[in-house]
BAKEKOL-117199 format. One record per residue: residue number from 1; residue in three letters; x, y, z of N, C-alpha, C in turn. Coordinates in steps of 0.2 Angstrom, whole numbers. Layout:
BAKEKOL-117199
+-----+---------+-------+-------+-------+-------+-------+-------+-------+-------+-------+
: num : residuo :  n_c1 :  n_c2 :  n_c3 : ca_c1 : ca_c2 : ca_c3 :  c_c1 :  c_c2 :  c_c3 :
+-----+---------+-------+-------+-------+-------+-------+-------+-------+-------+-------+
: NUM :     ALA :     X :     Y :     Z :     X :     Y :     Z :     X :     Y :     Z :
...
+-----+---------+-------+-------+-------+-------+-------+-------+-------+-------+-------+
end
This chain:
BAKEKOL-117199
+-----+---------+-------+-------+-------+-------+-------+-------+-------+-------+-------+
: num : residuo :  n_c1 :  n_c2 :  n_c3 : ca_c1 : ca_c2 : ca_c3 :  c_c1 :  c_c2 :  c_c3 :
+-----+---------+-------+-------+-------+-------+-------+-------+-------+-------+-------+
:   1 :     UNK :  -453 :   -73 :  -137 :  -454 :   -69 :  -143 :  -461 :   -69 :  -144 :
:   2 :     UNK :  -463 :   -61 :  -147 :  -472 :   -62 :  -147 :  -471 :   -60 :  -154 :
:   3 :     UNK :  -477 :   -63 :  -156 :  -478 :   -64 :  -164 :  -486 :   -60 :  -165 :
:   4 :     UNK :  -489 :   -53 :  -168 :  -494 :   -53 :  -170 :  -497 :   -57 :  -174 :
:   5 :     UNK :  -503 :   -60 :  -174 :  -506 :   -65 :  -179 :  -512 :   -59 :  -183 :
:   6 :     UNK :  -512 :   -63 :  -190 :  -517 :   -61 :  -193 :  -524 :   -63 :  -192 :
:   7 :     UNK :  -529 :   -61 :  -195 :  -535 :   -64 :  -196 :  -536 :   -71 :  -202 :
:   8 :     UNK :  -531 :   -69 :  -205 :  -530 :   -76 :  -210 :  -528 :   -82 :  -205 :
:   9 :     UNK :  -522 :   -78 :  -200 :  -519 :   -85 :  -199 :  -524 :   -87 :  -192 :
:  10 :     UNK :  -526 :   -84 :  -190 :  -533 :   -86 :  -184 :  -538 :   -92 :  -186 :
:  11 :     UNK :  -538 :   -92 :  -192 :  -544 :   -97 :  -195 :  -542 :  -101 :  -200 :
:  12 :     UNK :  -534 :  -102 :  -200 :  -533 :  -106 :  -206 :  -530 :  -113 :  -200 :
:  13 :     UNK :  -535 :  -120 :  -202 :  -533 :  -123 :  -196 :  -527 :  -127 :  -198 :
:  14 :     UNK :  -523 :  -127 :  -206 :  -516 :  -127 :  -204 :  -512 :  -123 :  -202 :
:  15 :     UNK :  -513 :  -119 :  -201 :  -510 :  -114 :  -196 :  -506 :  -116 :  -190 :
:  16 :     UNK :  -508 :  -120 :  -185 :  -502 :  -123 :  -182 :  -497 :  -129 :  -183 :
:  17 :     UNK :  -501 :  -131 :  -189 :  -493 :  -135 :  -190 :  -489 :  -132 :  -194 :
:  18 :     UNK :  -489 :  -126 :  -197 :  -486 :  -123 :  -199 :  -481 :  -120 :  -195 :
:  19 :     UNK :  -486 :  -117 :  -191 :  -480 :  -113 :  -181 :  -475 :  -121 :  -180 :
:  20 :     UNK :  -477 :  -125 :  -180 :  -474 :  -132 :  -179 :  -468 :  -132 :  -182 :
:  21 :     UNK :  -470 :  -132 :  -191 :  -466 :  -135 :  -191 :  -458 :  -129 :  -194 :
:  22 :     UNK :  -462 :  -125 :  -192 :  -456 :  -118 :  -191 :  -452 :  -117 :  -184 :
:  23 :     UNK :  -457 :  -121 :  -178 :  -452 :  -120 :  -173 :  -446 :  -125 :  -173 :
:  24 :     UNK :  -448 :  -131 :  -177 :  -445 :  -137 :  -176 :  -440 :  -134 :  -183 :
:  25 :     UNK :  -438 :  -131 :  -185 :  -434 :  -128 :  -192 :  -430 :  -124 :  -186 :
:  26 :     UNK :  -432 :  -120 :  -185 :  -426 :  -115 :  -181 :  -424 :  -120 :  -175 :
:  27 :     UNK :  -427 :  -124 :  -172 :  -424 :  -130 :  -166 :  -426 :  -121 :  -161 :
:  28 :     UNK :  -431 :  -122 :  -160 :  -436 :  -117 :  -155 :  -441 :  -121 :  -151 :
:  29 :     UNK :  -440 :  -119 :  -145 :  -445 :  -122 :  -140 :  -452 :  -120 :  -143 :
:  30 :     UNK :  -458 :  -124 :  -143 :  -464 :  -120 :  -143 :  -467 :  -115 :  -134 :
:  31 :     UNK :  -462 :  -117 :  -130 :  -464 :  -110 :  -125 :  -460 :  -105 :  -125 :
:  32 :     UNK :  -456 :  -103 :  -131 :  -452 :   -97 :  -130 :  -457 :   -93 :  -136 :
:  33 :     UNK :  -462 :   -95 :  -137 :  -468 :   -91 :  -143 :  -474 :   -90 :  -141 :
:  34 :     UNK :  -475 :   -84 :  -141 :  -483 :   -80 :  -138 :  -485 :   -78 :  -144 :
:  35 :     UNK :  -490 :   -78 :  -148 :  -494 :   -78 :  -153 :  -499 :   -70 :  -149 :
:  36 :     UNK :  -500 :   -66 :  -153 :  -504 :   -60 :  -149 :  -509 :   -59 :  -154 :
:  37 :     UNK :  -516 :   -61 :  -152 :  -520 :   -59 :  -157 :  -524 :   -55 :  -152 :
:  38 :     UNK :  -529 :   -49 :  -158 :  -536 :   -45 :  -154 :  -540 :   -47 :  -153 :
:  39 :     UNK :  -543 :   -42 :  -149 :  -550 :   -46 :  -147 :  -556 :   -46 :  -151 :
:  40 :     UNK :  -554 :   -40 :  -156 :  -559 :   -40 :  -162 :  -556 :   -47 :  -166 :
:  41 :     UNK :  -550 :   -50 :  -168 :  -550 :   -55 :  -171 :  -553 :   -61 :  -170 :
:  42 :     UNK :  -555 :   -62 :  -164 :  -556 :   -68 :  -159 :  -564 :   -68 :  -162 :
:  43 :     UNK :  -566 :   -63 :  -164 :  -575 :   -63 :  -163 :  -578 :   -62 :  -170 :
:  44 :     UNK :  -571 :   -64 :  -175 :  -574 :   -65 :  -182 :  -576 :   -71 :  -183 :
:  45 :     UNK :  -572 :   -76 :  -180 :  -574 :   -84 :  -182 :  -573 :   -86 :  -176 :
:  46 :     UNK :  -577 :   -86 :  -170 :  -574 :   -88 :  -163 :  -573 :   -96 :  -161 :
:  47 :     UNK :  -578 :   -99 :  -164 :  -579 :  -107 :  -163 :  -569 :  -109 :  -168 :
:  48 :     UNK :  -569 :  -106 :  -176 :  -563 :  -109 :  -177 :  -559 :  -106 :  -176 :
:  49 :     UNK :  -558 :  -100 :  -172 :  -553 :   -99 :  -169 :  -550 :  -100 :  -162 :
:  50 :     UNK :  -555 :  -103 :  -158 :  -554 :  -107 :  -154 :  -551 :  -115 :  -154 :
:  51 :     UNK :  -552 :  -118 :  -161 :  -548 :  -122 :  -162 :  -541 :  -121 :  -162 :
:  52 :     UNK :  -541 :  -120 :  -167 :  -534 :  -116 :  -168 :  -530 :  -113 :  -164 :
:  53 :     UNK :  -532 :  -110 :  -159 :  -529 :  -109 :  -154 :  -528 :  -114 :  -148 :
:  54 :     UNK :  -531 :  -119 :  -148 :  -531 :  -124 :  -142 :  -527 :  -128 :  -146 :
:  55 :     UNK :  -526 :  -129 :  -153 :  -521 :  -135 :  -155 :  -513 :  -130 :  -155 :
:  56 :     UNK :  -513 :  -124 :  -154 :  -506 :  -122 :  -154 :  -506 :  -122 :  -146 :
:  57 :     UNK :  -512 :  -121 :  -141 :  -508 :  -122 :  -134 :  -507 :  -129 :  -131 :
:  58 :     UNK :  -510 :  -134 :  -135 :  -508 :  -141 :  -135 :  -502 :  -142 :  -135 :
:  59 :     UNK :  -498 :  -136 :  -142 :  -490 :  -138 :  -143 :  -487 :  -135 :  -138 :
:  60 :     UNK :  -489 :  -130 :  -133 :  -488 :  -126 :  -129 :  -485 :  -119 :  -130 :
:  61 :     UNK :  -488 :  -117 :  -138 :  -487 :  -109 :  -137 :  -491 :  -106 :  -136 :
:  62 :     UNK :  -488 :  -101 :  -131 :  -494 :   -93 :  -127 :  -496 :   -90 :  -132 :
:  63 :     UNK :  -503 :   -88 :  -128 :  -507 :   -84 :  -132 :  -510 :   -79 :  -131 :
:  64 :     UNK :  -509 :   -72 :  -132 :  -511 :   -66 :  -129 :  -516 :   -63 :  -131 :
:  65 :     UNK :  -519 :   -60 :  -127 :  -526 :   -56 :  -128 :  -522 :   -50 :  -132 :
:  66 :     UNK :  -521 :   -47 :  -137 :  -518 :   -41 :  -137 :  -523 :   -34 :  -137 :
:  67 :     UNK :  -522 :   -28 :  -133 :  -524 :   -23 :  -134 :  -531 :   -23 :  -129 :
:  68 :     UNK :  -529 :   -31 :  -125 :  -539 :   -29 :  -118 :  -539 :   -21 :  -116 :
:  69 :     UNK :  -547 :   -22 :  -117 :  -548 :   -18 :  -113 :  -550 :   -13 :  -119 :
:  70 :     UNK :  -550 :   -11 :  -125 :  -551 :    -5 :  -131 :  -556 :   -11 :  -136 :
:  71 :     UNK :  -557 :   -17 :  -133 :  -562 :   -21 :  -138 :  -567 :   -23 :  -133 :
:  72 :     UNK :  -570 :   -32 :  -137 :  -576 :   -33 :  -135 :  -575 :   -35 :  -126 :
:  73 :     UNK :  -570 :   -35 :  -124 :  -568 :   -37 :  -117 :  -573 :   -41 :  -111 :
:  74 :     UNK :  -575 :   -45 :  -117 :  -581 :   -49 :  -114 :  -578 :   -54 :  -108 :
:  75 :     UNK :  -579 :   -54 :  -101 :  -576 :   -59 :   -97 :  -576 :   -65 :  -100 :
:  76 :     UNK :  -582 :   -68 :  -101 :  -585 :   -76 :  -104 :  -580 :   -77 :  -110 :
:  77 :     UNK :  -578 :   -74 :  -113 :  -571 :   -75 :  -119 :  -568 :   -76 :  -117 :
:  78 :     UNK :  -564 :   -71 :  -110 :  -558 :   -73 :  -107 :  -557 :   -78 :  -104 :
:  79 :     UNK :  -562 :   -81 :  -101 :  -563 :   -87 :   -96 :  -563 :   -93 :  -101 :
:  80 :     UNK :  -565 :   -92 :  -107 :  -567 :   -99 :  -110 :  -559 :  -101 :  -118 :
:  81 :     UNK :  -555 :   -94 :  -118 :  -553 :   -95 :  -124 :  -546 :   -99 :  -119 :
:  82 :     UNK :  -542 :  -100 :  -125 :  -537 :  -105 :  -124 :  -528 :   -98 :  -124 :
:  83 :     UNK :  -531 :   -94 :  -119 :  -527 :   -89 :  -119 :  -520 :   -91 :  -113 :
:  84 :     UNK :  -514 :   -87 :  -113 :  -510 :   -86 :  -107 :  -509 :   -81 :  -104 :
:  85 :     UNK :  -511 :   -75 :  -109 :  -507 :   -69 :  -109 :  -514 :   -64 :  -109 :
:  86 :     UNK :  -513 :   -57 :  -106 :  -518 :   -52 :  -107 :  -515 :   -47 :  -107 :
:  87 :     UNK :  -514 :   -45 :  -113 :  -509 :   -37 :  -114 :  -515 :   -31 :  -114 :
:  88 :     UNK :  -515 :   -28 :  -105 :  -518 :   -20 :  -105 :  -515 :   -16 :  -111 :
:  89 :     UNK :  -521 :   -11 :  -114 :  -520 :    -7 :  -119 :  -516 :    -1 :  -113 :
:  90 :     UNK :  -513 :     0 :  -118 :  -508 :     7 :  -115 :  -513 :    14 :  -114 :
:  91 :     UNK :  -519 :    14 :  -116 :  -524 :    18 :  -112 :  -524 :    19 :  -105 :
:  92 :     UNK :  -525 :    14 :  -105 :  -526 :    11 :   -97 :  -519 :    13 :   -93 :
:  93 :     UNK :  -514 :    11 :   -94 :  -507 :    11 :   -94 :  -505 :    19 :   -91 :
:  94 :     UNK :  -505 :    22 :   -98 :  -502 :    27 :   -99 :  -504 :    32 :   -92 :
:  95 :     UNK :  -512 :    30 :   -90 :  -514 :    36 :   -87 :  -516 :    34 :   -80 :
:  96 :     UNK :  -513 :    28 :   -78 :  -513 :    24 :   -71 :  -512 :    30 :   -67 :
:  97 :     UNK :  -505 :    35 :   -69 :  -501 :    38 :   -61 :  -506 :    45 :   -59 :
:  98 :     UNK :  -510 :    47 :   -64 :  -513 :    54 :   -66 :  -522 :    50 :   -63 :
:  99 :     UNK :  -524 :    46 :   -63 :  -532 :    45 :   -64 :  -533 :    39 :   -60 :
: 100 :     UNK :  -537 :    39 :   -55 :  -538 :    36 :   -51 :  -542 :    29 :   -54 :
: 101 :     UNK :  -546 :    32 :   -58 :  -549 :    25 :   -63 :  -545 :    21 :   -67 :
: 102 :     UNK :  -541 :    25 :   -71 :  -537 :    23 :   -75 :  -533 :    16 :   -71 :
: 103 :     UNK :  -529 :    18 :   -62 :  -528 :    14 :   -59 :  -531 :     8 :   -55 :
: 104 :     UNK :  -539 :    10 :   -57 :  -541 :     5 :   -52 :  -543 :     1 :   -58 :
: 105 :     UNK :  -543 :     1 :   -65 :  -543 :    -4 :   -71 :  -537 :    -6 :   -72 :
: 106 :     UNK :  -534 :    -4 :   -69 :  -527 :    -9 :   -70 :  -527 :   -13 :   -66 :
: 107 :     UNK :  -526 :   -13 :   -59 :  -527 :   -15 :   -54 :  -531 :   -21 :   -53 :
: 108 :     UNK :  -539 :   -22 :   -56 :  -543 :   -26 :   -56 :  -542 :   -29 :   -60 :
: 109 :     UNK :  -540 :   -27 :   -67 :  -537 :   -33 :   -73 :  -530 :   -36 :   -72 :
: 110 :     UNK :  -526 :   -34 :   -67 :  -521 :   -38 :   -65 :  -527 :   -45 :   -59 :
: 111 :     UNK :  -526 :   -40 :   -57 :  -529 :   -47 :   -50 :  -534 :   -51 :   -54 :
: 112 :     UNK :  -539 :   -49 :   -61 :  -542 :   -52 :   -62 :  -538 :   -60 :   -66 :
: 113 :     UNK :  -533 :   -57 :   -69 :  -529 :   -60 :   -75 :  -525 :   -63 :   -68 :
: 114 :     UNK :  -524 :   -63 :   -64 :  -520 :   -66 :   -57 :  -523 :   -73 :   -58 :
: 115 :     UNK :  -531 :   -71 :   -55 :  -535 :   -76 :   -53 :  -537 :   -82 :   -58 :
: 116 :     UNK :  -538 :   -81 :   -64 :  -537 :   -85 :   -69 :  -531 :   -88 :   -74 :
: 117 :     UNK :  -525 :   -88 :   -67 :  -518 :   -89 :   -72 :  -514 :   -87 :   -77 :
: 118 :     UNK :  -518 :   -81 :   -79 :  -514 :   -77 :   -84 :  -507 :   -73 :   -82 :
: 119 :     UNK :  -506 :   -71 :   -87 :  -499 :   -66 :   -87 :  -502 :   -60 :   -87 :
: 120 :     UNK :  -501 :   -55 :   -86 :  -501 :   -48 :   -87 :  -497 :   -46 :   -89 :
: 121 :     UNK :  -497 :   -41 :   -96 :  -492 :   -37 :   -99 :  -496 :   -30 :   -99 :
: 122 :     UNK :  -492 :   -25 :   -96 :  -495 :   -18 :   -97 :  -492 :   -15 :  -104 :
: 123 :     UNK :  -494 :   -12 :  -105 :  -494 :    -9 :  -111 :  -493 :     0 :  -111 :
: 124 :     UNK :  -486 :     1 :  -112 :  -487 :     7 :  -115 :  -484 :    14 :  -108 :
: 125 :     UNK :  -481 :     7 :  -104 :  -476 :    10 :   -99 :  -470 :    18 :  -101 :
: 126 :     UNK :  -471 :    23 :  -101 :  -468 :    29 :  -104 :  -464 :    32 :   -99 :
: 127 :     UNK :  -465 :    30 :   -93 :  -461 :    35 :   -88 :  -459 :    31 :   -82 :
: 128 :     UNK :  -454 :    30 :   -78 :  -453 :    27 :   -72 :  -456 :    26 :   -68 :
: 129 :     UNK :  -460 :    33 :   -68 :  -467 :    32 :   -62 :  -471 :    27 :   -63 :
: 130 :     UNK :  -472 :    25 :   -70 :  -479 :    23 :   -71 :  -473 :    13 :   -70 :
: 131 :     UNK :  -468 :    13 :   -73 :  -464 :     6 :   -71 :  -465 :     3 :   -64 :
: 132 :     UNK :  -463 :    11 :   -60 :  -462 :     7 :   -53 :  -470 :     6 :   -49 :
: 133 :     UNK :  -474 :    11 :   -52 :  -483 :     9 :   -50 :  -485 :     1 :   -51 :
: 134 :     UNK :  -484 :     0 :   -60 :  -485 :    -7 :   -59 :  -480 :   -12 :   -56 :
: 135 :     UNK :  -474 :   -12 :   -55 :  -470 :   -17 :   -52 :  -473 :   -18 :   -43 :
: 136 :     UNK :  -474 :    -9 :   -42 :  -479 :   -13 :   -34 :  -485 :   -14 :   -34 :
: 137 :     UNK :  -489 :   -14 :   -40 :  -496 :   -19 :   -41 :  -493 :   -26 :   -42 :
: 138 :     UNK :  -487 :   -28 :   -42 :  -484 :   -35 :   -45 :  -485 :   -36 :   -53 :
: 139 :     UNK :  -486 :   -33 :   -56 :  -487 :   -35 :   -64 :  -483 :   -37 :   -66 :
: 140 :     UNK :  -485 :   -43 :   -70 :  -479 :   -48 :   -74 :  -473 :   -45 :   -79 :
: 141 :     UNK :  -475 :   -41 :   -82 :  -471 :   -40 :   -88 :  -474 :   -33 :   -90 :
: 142 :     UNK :  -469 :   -29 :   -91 :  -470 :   -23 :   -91 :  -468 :   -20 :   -97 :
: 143 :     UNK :  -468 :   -15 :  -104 :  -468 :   -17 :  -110 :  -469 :    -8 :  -111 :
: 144 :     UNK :  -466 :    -3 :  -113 :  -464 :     3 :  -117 :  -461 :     6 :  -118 :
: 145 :     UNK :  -459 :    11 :  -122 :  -455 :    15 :  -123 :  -450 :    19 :  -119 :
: 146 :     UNK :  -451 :    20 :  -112 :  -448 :    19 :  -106 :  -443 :    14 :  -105 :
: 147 :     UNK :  -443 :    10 :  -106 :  -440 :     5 :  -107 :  -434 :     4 :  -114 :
: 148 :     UNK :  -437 :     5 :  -119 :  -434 :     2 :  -124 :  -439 :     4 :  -132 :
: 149 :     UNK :  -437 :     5 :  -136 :  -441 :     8 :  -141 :  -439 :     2 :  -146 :
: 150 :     UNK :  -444 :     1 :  -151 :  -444 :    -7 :  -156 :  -435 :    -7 :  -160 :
: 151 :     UNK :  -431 :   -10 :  -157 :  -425 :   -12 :  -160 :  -424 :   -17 :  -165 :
: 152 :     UNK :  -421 :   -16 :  -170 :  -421 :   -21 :  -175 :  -417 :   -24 :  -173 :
: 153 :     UNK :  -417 :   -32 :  -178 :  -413 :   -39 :  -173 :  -406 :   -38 :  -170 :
: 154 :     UNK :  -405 :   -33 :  -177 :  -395 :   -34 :  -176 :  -393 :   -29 :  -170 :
: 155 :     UNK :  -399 :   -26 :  -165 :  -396 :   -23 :  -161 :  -399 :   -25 :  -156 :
: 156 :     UNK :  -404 :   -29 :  -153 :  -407 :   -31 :  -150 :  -403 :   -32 :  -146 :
: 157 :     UNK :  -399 :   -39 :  -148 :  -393 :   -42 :  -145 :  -387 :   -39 :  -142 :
: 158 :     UNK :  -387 :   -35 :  -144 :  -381 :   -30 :  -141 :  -385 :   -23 :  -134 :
: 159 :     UNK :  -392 :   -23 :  -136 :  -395 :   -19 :  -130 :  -396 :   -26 :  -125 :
: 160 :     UNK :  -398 :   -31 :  -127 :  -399 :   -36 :  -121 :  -392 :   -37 :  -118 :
: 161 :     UNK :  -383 :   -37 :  -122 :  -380 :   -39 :  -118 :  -377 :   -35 :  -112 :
: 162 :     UNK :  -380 :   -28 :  -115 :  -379 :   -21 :  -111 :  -383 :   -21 :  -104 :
: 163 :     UNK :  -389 :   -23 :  -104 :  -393 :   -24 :  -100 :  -390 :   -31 :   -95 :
: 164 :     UNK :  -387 :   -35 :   -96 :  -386 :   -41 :   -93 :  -379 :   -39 :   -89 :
: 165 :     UNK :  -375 :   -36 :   -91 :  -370 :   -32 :   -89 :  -372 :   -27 :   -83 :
: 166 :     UNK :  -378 :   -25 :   -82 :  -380 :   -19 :   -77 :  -383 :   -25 :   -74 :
: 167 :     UNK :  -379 :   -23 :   -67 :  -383 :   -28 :   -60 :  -389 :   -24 :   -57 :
: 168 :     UNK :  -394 :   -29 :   -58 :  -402 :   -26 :   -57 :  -402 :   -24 :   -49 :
: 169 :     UNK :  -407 :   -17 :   -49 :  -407 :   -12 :   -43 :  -413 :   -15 :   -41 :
: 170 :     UNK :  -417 :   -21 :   -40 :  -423 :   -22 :   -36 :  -419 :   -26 :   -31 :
: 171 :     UNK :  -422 :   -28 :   -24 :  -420 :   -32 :   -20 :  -422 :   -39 :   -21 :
: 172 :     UNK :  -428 :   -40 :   -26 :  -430 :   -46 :   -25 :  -436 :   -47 :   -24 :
+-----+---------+-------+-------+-------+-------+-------+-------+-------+-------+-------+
end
């Protein structure tokens, strides 16, 4: 499950024991929780948001770049913050199958986010072409309307049992 965060809760260094003690209330792993903050947020308090971010991945929930690539996209933030995740903006995404640049920033922000252990989530996947593009770049996690458009809880569970019912067409 990924949770947007605020800018409040970026810098409030009770903030993770409150994640805490809400995980431990629903009896929820802390690795089933990705925390998605921007890059503009990271660089309004950087030093106490680095705190605060390393005490929740201490508890072990993920933390995602949300929207790289449309902000400060500074490497030396990436390398140094206490991240898991790096969610490509759907810019990038969108226009991978049509623009050759478009694809070679996707491509290098995977293999970059590869080489430093992250996940890659694309953002903003619209059409099949552009699924099966990244799925043979190998991209972790693939994320748009193409897919599934924002379902509210009490249907979620009934589109995931629908999905679990259809035997998956990759080989593997």
């Amino acid at each position: 499950m990924a949770v947007n965060v605020s800018p409040s809760n970026l810098v409030d260094e009770a903030f993770p024991d409150q994640v805490r003690a809400l995980l431990s209330r629903y009896d929820l792993p802390a690795e089933s929780l990705v925390l998605e903050v921007t890059e503009s947020l990271l660089m309004e308090d950087r030093e106490r948001a680095v705190r605060v971010l390393g005490r929740l991945r201490e508890d072990g929930v993920g933390v995602a770049i949300d929207d790289y690539g449309t902000g400060y996209s500074s490497l030396a933030y990436l390398a140094s913050l206490p991240v898991t995740e790096v969610k490509l903006d759907r810019t990038f995404v969108g226009a991978m199958t049509g623009s050759p640049r478009a694809e070679s920033i996707v491509t290098s922000t995977l293999q970059l986010a590869h080489a430093l252990g992250l996940v890659l989530v694309a953002e903003g996947a619209e059409d099949q072409e552009t699924v099966d593009a990244l799925t043979a770049l190998g991209c972790d996690v693939v994320q748009g309307y193409h897919l599934s458009r924002p379902l509210a809880p009490e249907v979620l569970w009934e589109w995931l049992e629908d999905r679990a019912a259809v035997p998956s067409s990759s080989s593997g």
